[in-house]
C-alpha positions, 0 to 999 in steps of 0.5 A: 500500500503507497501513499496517496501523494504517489498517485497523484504527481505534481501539477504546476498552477498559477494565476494569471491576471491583468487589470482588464479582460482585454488585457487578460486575454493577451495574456492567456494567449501568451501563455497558452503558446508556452504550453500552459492551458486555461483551468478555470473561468474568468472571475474578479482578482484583486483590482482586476480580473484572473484565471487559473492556469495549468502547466501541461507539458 
């Protein structure tokens, strides 16, 4: 019997975010073209609006 961390590698997470949903989207797209894929829905962060991003390569 293992340990449930050995089922489940790493996975990189970050938040990506920009004062506005223009903005945002320039940088979803820039990122998206390094390998990382959109996780989640756009929502109000901070001043501005964000999304969760996770690394796929």
């Amino acid at each position: 019997m293992g340990s449930w961390k050995q089922d489940h590698p790493k996975q990189l997470k970050k938040i990506v975010y920009a004062l506005s949903e223009g903005n945002l989207k320039k940088v979803i797209l820039d990122h998206e073209s390094r390998g990382w894929a959109k996780a989640s829905d756009v929502k109000e962060y901070n001043y501005g609006v964000g999304c969760l991003m996770i690394w796929n390569r």
